[in-house]
DSSP file (Angstrom, degrees, kcal/mol; ACC not computed):
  #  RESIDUE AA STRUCTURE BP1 BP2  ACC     N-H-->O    O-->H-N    N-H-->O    O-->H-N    TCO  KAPPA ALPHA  PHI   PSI    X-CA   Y-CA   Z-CA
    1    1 A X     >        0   0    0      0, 0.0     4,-1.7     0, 0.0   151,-0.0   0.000 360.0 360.0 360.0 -26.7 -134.0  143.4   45.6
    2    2 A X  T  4  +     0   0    0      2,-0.3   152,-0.0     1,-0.2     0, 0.0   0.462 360.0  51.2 -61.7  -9.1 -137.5  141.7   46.7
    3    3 A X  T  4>S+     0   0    0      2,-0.2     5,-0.8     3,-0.2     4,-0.3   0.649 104.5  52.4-133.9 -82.8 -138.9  144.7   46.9
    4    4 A X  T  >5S+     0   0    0      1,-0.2     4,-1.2     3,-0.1    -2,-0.3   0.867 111.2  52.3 -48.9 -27.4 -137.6  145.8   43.2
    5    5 A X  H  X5S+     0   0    0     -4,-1.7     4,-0.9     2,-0.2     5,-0.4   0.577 107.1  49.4 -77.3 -25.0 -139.3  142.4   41.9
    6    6 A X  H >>5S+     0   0    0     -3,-0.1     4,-1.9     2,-0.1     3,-1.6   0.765 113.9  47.8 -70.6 -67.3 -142.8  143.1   43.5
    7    7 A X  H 3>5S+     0   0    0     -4,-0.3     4,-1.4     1,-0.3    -2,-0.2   0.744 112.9  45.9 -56.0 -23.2 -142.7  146.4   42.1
    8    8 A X  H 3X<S+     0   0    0     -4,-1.2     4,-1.8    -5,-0.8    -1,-0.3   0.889 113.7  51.9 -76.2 -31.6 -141.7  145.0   38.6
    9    9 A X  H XX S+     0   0    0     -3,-1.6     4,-2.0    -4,-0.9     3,-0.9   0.999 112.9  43.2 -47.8 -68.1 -144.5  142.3   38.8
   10   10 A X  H 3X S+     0   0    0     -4,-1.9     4,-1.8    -5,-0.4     5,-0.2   0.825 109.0  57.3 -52.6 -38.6 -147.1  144.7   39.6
   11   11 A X  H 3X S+     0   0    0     -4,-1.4     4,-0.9    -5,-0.4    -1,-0.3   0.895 117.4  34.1 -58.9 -44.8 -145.9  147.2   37.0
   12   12 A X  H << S+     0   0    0     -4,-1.8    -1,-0.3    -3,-0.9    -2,-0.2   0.554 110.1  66.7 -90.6  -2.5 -146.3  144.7   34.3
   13   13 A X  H  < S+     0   0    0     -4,-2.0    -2,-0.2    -5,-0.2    -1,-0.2   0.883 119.1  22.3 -55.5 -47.3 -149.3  143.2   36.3
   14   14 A X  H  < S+     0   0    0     -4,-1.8     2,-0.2    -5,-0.3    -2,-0.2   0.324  97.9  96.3-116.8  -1.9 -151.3  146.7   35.5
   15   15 A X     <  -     0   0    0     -4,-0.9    56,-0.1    -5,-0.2     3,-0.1  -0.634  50.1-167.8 -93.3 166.0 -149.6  148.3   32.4
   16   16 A X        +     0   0    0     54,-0.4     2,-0.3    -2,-0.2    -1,-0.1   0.263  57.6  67.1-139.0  24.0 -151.4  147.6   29.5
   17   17 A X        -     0   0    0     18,-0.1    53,-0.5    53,-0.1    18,-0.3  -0.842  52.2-176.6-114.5  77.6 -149.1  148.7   26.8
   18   18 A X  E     -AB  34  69A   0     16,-2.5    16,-1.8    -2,-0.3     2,-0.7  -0.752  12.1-144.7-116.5 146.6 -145.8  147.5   25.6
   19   19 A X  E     -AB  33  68A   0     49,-2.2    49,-0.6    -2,-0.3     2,-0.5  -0.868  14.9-154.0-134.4 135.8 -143.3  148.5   23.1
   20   20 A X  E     -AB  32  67A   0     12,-2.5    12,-1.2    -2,-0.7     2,-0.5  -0.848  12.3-162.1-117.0 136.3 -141.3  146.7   21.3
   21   21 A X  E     +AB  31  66A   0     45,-2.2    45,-2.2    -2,-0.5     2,-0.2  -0.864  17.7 168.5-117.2 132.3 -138.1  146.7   19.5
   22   22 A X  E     -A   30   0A   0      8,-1.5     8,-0.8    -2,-0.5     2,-0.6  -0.670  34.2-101.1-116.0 175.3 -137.2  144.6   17.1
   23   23 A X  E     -A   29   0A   0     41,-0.5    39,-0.2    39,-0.4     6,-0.2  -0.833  29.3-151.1 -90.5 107.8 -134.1  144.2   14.1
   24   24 A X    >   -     0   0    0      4,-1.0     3,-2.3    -2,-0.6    31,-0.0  -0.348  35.4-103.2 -52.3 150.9 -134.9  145.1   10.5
   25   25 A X  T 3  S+     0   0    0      1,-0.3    -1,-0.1     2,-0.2    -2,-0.0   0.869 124.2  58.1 -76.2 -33.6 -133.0  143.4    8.1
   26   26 A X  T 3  S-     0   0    0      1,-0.1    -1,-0.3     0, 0.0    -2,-0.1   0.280 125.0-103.0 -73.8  24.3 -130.7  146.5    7.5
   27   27 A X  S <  S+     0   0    0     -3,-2.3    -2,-0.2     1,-0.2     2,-0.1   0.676  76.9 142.7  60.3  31.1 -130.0  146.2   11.2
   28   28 A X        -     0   0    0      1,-0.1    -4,-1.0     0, 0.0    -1,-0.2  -0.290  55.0-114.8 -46.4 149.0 -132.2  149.1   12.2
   29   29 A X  E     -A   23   0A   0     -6,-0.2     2,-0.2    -2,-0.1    -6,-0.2  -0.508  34.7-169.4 -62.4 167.9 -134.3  148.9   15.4
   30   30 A X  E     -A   22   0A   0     -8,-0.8    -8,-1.5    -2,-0.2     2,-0.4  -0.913   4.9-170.3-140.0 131.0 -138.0  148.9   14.7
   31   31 A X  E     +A   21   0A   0     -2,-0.2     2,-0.2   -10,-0.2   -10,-0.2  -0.679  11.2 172.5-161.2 127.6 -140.3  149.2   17.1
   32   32 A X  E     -A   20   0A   0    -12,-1.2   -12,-2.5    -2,-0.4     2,-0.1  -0.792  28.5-105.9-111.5 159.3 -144.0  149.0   17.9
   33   33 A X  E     -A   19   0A   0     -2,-0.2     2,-0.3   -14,-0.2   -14,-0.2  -0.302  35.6-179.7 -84.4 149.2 -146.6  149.1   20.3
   34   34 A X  E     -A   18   0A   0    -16,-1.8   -16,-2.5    -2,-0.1     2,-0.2  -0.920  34.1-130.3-146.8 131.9 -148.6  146.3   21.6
   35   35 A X        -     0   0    0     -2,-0.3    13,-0.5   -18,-0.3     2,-0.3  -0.446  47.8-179.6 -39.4 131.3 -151.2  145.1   23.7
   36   36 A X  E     -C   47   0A   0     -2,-0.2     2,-0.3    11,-0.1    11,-0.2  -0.823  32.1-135.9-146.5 165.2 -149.8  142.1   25.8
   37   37 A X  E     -C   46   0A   0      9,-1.4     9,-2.1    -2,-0.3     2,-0.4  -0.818  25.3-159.3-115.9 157.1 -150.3  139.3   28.4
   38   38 A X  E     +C   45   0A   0     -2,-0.3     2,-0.2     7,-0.2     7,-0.2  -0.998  14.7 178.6-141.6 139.2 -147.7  138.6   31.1
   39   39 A X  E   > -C   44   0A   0      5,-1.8     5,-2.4    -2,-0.4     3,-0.2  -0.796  19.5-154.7-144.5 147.2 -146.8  135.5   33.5
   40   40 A X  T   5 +     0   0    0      3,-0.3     3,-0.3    -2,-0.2   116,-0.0  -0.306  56.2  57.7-101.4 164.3 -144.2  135.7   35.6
   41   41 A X  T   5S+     0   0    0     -2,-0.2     2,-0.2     0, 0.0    -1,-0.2   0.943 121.4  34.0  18.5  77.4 -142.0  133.2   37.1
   42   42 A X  T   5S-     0   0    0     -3,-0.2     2,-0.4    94,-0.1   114,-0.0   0.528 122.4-119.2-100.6 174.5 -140.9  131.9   34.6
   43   43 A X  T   5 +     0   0    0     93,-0.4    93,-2.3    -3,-0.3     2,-0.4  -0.911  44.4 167.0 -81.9 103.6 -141.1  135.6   32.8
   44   44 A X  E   < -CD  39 135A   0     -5,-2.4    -5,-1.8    -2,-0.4     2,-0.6  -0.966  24.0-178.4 -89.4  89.2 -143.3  135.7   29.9
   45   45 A X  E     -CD  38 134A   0     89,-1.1    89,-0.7    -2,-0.4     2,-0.4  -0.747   9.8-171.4-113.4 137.2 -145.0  138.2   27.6
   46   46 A X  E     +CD  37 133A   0     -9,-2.1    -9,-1.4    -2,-0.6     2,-0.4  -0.797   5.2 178.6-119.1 136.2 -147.4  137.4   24.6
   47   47 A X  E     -CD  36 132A   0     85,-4.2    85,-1.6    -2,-0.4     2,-0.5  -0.942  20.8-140.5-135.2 147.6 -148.7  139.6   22.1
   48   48 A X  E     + D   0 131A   0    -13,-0.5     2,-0.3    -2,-0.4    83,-0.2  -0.929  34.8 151.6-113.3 155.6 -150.9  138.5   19.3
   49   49 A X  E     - D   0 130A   0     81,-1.3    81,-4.8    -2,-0.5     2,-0.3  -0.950  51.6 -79.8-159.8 151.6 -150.4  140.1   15.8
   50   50 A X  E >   - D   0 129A   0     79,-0.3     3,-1.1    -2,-0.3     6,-0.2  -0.558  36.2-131.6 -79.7 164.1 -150.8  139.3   12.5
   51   51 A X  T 3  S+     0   0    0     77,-1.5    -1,-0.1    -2,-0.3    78,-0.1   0.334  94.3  62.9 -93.9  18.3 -148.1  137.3   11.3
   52   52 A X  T 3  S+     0   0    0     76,-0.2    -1,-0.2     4,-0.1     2,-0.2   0.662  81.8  97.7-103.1 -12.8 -147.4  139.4    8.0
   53   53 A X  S X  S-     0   0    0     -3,-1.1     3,-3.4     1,-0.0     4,-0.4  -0.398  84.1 -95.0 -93.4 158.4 -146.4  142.5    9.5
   54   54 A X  T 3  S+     0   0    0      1,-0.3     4,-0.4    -2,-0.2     3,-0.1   0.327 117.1  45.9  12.8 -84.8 -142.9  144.1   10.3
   55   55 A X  T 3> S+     0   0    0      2,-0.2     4,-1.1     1,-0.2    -1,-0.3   0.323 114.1  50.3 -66.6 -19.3 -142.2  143.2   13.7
   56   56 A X  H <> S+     0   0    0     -3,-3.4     4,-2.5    -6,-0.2    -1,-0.2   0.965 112.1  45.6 -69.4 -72.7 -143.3  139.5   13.2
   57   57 A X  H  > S+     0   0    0     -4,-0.4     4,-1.0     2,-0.2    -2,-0.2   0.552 115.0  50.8 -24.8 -46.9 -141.1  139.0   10.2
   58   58 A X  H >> S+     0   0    0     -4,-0.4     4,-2.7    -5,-0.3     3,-1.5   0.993 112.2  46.6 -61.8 -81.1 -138.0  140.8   12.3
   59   59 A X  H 3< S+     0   0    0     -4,-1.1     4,-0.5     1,-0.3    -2,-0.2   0.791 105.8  56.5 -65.7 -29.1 -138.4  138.7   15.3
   60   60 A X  H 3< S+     0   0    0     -4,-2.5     3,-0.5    -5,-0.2    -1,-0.3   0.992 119.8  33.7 -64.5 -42.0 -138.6  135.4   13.4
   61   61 A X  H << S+     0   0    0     -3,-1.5     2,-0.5    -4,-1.0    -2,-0.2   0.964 133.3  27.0 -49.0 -57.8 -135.3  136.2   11.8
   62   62 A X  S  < S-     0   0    0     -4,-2.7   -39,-0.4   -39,-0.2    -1,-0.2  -0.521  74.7-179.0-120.4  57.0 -133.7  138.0   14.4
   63   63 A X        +     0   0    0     -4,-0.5    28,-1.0    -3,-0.5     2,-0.3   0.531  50.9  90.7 -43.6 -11.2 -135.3  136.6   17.3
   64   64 A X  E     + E   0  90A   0     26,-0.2   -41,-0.5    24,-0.1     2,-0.3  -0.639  59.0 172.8 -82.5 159.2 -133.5  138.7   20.6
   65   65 A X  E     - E   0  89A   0     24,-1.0    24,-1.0    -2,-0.3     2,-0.2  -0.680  23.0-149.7-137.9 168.5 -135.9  142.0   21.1
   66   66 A X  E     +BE  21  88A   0    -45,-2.2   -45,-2.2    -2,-0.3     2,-0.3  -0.893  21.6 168.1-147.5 171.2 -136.0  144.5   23.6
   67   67 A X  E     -BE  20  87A   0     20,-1.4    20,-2.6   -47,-0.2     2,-0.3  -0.955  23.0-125.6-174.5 177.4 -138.9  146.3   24.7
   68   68 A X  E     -BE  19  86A   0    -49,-0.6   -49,-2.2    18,-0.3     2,-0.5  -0.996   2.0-158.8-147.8 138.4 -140.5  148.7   27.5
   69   69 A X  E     -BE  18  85A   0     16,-2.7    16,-1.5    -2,-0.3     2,-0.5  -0.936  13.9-164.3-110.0 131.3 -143.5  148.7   29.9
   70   70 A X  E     - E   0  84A   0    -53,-0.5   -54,-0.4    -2,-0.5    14,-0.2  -0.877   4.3-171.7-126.9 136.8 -144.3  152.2   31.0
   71   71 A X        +     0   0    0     12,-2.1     2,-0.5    -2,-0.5    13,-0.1   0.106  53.1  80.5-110.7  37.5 -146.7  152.2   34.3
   72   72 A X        -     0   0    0      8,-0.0     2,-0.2     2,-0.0    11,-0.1  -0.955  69.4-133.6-148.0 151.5 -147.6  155.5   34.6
   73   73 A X        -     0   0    0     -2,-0.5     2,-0.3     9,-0.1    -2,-0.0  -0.803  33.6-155.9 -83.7 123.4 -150.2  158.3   33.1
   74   74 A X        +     0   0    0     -2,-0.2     3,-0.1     1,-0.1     8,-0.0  -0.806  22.8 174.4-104.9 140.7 -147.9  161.3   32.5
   75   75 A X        -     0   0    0      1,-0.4     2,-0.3    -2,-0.3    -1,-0.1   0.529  68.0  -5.5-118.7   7.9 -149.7  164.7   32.5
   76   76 A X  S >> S-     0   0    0      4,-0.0     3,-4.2     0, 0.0     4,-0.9  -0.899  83.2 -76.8 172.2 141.3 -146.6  166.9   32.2
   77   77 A X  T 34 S-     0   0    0     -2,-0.3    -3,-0.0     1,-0.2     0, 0.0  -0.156 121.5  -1.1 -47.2 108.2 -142.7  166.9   32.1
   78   78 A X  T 34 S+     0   0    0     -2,-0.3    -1,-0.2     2,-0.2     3,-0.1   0.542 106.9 104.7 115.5 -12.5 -141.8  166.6   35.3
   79   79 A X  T <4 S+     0   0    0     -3,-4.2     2,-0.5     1,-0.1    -2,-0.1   0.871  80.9  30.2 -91.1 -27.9 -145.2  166.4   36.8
   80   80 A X  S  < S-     0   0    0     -4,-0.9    -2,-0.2    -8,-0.1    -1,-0.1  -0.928  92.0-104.8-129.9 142.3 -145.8  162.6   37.8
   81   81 A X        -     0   0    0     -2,-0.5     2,-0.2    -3,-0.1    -2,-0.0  -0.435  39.9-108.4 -58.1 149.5 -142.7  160.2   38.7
   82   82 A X        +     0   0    0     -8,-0.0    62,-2.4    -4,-0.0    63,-0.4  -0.608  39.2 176.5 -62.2 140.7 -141.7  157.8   36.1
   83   83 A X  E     + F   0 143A   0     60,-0.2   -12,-2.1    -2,-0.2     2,-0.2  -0.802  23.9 108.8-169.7 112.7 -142.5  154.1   36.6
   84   84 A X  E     -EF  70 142A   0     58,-1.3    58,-1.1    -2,-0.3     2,-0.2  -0.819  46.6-115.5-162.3-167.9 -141.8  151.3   34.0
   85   85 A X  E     -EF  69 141A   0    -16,-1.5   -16,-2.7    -2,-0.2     2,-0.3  -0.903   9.6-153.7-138.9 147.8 -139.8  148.4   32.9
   86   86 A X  E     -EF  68 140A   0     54,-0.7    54,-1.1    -2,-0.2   -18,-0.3  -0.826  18.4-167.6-113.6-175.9 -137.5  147.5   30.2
   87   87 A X  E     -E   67   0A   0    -20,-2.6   -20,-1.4    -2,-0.3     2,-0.3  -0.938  16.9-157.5-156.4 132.4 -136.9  144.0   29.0
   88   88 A X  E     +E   66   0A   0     50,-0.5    50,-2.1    -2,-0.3    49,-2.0  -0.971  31.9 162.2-121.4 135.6 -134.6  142.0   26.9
   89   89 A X  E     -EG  65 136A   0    -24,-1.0   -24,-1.0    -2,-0.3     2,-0.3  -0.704  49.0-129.1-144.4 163.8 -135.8  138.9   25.5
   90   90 A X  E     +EG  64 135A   0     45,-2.8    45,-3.4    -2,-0.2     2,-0.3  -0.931  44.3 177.5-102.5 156.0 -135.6  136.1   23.1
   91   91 A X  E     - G   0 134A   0    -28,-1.0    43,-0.2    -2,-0.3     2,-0.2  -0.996   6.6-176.2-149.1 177.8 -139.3  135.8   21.5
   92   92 A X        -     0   0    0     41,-1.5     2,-0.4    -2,-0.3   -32,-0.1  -0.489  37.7 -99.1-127.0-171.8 -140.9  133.4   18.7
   93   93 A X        -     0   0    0     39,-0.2     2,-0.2    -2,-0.2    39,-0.2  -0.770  48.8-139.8 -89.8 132.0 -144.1  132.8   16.8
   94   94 A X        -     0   0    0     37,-4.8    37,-0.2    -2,-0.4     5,-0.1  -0.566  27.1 -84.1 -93.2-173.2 -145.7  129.9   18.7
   95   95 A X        -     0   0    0     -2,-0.2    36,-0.2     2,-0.1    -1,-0.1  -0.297  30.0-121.4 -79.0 152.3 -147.4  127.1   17.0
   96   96 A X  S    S+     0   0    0     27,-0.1     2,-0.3     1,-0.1    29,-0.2   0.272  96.9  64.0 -84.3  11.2 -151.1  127.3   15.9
   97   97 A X  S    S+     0   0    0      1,-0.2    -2,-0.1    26,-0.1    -1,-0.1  -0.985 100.5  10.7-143.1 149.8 -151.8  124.4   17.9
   98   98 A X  S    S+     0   0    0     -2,-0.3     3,-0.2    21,-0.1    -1,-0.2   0.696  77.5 126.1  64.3  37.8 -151.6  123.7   22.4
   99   99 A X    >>  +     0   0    0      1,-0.1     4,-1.4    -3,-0.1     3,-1.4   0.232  30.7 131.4 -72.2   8.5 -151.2  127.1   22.7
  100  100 A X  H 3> S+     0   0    0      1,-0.3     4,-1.8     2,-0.1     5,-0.2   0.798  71.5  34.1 -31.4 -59.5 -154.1  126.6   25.0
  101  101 A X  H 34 S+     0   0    0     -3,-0.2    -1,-0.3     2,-0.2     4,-0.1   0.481 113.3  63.7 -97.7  11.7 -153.1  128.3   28.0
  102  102 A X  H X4 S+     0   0    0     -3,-1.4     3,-0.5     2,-0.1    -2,-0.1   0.924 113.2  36.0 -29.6 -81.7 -151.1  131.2   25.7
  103  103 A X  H >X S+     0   0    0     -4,-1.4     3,-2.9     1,-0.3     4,-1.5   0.781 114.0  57.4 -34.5 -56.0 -154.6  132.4   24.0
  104  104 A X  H 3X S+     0   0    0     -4,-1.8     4,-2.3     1,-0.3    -1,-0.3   0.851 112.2  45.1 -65.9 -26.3 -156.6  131.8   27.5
  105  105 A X  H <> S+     0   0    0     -3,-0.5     4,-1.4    -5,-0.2    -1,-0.3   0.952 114.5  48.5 -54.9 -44.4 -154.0  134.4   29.1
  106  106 A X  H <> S+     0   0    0     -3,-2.9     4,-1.5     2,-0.2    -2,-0.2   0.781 109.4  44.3 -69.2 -50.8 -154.3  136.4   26.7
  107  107 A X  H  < S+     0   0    0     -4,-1.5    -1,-0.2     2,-0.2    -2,-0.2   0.775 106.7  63.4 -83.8 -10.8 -157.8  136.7   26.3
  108  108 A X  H  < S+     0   0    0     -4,-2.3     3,-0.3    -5,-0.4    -2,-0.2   0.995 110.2  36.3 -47.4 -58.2 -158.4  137.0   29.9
  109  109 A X  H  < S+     0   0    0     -4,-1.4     2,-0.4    -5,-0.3    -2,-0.2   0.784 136.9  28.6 -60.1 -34.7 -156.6  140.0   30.2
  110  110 A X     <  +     0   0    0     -4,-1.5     3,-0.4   -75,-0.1    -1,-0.2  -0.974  67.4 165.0-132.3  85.3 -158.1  141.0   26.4
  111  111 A X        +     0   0    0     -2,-0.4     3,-0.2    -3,-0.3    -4,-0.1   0.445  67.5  65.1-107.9   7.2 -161.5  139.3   25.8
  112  112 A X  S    S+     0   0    0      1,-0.1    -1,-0.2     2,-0.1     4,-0.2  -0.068  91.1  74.9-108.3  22.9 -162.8  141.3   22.8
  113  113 A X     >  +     0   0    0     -3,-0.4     4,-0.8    -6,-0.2    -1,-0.1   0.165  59.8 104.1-110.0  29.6 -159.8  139.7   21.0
  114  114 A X  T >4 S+     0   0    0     -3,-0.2     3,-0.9     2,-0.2    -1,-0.1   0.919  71.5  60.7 -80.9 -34.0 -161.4  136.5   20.9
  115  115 A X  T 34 S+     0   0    0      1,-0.3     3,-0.3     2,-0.1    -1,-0.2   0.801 107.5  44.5 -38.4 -42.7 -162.2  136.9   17.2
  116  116 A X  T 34 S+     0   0    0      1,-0.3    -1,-0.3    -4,-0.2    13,-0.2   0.641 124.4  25.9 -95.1  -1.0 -158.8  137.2   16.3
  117  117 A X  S << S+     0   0    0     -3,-0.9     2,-0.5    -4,-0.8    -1,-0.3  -0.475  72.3 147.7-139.5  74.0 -157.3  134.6   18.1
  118  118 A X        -     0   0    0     -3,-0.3     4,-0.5     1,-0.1     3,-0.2  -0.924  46.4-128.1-115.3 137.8 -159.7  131.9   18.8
  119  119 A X  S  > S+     0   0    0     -2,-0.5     4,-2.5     2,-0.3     5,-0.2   0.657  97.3  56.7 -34.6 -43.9 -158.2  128.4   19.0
  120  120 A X  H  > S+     0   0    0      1,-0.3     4,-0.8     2,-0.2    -1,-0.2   0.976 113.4  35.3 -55.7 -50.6 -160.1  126.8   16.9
  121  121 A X  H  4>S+     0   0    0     -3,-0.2     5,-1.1     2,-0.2     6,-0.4   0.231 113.6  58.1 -95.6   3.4 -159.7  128.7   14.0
  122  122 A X  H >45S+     0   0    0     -4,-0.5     3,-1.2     3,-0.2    -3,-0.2   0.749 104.2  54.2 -47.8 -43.8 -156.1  129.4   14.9
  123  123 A X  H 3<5S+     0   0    0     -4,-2.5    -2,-0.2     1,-0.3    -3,-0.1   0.836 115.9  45.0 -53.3 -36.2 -155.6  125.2   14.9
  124  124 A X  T 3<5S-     0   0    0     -4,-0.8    -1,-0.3    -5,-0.2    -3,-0.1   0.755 107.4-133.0 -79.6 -19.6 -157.1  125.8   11.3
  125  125 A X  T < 5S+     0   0    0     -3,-1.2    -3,-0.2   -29,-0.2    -2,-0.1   0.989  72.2 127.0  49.8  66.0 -155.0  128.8   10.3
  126  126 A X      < +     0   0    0     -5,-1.1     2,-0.4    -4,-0.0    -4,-0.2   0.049  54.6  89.6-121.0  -0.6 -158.2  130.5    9.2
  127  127 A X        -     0   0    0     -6,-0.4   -11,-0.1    -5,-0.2   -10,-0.0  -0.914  65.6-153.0 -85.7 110.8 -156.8  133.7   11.8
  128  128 A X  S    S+     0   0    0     -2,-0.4   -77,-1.5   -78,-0.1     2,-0.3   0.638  71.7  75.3 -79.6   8.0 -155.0  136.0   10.4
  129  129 A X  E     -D   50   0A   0    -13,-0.2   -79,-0.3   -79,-0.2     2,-0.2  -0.711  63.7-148.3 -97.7 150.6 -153.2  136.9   13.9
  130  130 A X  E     -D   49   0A   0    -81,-4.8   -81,-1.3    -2,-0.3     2,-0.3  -0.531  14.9-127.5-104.1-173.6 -150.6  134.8   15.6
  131  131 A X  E     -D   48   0A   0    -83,-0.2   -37,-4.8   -36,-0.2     2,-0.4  -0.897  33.5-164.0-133.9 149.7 -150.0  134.6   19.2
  132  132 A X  E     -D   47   0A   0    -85,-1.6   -85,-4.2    -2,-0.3     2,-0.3  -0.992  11.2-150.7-155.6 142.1 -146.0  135.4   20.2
  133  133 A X  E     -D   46   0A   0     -2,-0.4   -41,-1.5   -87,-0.2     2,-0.5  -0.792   7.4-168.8-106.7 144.2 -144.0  134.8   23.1
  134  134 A X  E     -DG  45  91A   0    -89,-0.7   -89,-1.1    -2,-0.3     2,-0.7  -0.961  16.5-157.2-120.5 130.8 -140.9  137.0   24.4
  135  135 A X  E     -DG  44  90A   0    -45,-3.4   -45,-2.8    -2,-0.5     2,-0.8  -0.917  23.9-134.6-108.5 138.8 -139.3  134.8   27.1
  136  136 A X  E     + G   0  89A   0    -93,-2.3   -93,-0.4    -2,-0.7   -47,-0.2  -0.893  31.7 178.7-118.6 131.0 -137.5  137.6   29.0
  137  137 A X        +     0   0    0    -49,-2.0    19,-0.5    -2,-0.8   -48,-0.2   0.461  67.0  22.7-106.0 -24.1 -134.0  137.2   30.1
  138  138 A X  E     - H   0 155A   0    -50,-2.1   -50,-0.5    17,-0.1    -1,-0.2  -0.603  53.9-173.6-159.7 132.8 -133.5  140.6   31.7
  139  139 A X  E     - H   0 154A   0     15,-1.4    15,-1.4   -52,-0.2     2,-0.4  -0.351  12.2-163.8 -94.2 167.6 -135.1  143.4   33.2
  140  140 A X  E     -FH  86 153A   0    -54,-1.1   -54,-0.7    13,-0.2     2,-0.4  -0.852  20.2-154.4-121.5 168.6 -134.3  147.0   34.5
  141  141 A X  E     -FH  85 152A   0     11,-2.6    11,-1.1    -2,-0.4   -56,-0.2  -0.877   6.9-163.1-137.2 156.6 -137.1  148.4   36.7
  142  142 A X  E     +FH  84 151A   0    -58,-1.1   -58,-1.3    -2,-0.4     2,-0.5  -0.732  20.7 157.5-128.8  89.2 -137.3  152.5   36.9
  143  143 A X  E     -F   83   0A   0      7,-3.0   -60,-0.2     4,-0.3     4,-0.2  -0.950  19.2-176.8-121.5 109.8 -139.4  154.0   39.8
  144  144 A X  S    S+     0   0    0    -62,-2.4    -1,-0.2    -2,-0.5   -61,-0.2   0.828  87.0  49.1 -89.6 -12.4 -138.4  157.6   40.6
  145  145 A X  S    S+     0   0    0    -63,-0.4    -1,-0.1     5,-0.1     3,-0.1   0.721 124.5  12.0 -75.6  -9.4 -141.2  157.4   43.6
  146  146 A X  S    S+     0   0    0      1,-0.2     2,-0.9     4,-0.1    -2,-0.1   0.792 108.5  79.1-113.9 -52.6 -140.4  153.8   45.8
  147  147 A X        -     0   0    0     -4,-0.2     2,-0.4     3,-0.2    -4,-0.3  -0.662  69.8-139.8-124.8 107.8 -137.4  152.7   44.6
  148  148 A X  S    S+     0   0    0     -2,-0.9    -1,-0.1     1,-0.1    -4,-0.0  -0.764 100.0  25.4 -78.2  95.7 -133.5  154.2   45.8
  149  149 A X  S    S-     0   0    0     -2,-0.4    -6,-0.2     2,-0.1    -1,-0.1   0.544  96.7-133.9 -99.2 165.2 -131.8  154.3   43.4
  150  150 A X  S    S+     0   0    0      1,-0.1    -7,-3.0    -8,-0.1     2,-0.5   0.687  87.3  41.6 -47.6 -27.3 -134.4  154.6   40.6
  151  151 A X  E     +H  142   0A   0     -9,-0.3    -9,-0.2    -7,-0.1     2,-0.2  -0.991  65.2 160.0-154.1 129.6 -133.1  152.1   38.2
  152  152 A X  E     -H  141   0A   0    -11,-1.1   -11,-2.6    -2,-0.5     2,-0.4  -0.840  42.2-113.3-146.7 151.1 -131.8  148.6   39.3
  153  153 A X  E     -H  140   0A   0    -13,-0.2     2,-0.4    -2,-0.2   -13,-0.2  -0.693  32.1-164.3 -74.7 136.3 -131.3  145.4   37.4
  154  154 A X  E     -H  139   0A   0    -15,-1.4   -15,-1.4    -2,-0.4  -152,-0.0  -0.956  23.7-109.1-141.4 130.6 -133.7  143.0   38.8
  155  155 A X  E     -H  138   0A   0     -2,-0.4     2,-0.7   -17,-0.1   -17,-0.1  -0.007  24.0-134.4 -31.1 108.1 -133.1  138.9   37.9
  156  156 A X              0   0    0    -19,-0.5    -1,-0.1     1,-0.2   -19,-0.0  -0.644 360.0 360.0 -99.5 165.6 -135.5  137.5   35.6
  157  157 A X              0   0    0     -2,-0.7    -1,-0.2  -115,-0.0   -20,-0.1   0.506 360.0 360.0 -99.6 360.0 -136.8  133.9   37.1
């Protein structure tokens, strides 16, 4: 199982995508893509959005989500092994203010997003994006090249 949690770190280390499903109030899924930040132990992923659309609105009501990392460039069915994550979560809106080391995660990994999420003017609510956290409570890992058998539960810390 140490082995299936490096490869799920790394995967969510280097994908740069995430998609997320959230509940519509007629108790649809919904689900959109996002650019994201991760830290891991504890598990943590943060997406900034504005805070008027869909998926914002869902997950403040109905906070549990689920979501997917996919870590690999397909060029054809069949052609390249699969390698991803899923994830099941609770996640929030955070506060506009000591969200210090969110943003600073965030814009490391994303640094032409400084506009939309800059602290100051998030503290002001003069931003329209928020910054949101999914604290993730379990993962599945999927590697059809490393990992026998391809998809395992792996603990999240």
């Amino acid at each position: 199982m140490a082995d299936a949690r490096r490869m799920l770190e790394e995967y969510v280390s280097q994908a740069k995508v995430m998609q997320l499903a959230t509940t519509a109030p007629t108790g649809h899924p919904a689900i959109c893509h996002l650019w994201f930040a991760s830290a891991l132990r504890p598990d943590r992923l943060w997406f900034i959005s504005r805070h008027d659309r869909e998926h914002c609105a869902n997950l403040r009501a109905r906070p549990q989500v689920a979501g997917a990392v996919l870590n690999t460039t397909l060029d054809e069915l069949g052609g390249t092994p699969v390698r991803g994550v899923t994830f099941t979560g609770t996640a929030r809106q955070l506060p506009t203010t000591g969200v210090d080391v969110q943003v600073s995660a965030y814009l490391a990994r994303w640094p032409k997003a400084v506009n939309a999420i800059d602290v100051e003017r998030l503290a002001k609510e003069e931003v329209h994006h928020r910054i949101y956290e999914i604290a993730v409570d379990g993962w599945v890992l999927f590697d059809e090249l490393e990992s026998k058998p391809p998809k395992q539960e792996v603990a999240a810390w």
